[in-house]
C-alpha positions as CSV (number, residue, x, y, z in Angstrom):
1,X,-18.0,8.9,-20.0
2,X,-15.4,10.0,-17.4
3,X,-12.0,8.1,-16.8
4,X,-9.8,7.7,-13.4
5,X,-5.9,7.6,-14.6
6,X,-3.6,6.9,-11.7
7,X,0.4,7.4,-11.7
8,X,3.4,7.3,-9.6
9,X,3.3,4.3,-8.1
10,X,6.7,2.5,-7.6
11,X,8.8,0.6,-5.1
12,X,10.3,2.2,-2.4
13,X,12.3,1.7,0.7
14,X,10.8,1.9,4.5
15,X,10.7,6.0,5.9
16,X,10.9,7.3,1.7
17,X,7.9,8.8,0.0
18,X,5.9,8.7,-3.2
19,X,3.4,11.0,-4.7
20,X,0.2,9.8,-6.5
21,X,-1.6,11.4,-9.3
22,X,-5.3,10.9,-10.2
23,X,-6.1,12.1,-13.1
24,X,-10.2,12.7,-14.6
25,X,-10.4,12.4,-18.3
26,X,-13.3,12.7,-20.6
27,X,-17.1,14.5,-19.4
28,X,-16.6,17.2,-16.9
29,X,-17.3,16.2,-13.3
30,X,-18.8,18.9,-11.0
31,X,-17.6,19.5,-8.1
32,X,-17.0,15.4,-7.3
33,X,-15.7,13.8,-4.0
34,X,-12.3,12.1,-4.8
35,X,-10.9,8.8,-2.8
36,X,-7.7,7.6,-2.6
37,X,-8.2,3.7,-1.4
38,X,-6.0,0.8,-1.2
39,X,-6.2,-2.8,-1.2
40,X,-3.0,-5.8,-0.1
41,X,-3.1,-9.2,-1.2
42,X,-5.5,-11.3,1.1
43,X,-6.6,-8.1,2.5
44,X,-10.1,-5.7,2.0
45,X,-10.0,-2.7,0.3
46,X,-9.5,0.2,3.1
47,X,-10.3,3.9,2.8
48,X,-6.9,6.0,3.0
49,X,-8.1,9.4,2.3
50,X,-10.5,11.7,0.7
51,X,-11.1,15.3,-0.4
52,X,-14.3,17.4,-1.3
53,X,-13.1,19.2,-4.8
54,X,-15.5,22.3,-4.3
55,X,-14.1,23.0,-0.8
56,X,-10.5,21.1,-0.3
57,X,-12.2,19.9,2.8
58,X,-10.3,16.4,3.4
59,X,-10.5,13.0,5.7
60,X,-8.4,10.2,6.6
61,X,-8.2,6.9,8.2
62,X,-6.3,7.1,11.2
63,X,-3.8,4.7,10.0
64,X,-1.9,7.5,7.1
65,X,-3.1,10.8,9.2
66,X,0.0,12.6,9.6
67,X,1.6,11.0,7.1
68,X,0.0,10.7,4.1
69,X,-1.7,14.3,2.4
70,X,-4.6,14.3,-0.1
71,X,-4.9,17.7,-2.5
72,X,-6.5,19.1,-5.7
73,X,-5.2,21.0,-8.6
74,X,-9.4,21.5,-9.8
75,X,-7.3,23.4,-13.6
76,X,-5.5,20.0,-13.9
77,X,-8.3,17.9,-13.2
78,X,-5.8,15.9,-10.7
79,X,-5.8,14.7,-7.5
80,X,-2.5,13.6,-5.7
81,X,-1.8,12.0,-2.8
82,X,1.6,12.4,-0.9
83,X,2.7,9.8,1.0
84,X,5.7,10.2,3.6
85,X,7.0,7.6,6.0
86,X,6.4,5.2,4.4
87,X,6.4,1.5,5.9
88,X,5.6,-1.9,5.1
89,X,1.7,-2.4,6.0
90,X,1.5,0.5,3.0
91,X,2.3,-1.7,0.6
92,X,-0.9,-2.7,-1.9
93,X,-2.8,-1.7,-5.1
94,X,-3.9,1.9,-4.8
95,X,-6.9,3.3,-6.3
96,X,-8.7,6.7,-7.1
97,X,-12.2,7.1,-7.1
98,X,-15.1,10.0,-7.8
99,X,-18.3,10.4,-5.9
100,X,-20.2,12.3,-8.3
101,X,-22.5,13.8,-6.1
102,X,-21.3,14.1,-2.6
103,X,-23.5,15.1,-0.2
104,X,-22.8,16.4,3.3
105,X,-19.7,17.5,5.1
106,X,-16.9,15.3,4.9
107,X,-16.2,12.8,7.5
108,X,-15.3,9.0,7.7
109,X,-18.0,7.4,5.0
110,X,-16.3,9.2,2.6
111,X,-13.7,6.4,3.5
112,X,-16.4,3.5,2.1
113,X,-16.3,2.9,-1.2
114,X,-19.7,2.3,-1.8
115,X,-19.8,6.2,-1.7
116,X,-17.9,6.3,-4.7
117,X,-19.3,5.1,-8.7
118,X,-16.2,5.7,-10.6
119,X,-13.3,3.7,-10.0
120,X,-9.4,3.9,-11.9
121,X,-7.4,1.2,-12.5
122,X,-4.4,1.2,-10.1
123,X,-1.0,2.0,-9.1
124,X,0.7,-0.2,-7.3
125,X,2.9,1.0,-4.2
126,X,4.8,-1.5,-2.8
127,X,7.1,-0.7,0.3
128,X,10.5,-2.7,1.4
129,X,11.9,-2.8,4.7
């Protein structure tokens, strides 16, 4: 059984930053894809960013890119995402997720989640103006 732990959510003011933390507990995943995906009230669930552990090869929607940064520290078993400028529309539930097998290079389905069968609970970033 493997587990999804996310952290560092938190309120913050428009144009500040946070860091997430996704952390994979239990069974050892090899090599997995991780995503970093978010979801607002009344909204869908969108694809932010995502990252290939074996290769640090990484992807994101066009709406964070330049803004937002997805890494991997493979020892810790964590994956973070930085998040600068931050603004309003950023405001939502954010969760990690593991693709156990990926398959490919990365590219933008990496940003469905129906490419992803482990799911964590949730941090919740919400963003003031």
């Amino acid at each position: 059984l493997v587990q999804l732990a996310e952290s560092g959510g938190g309120s913050v003011e428009a144009g500040g930053s946070l860091r997430l933390s996704c952390t994979t507990s239990g069974d050892t995943l090899r090599n997995p894809g991780m995503g970093w995906f978010r979801q607002a009230p009344g909204l869908e669930r969108e694809g932010v960013a995502a990252i290939y552990t074996s290769d640090g090869s990484t992807w994101y929607a066009s709406s964070v890119k330049g803004r937002f940064t997805i890494s991997v520290d493979n020892a810790k078993n964590t994956v973070y995402l930085q998040m600068n400028s931050l603004n309003v529309v950023d405001t939502g539930m954010y969760y990690c997720a593991a693709d156990t097998n990926p398959i490919g290079t990365i590219g933008p389905s990496n940003l469905f989640g129906y490419m992803y069968d482990i799911w964590g609970q949730g941090t919740q970033v919400t963003v003031s103006s």
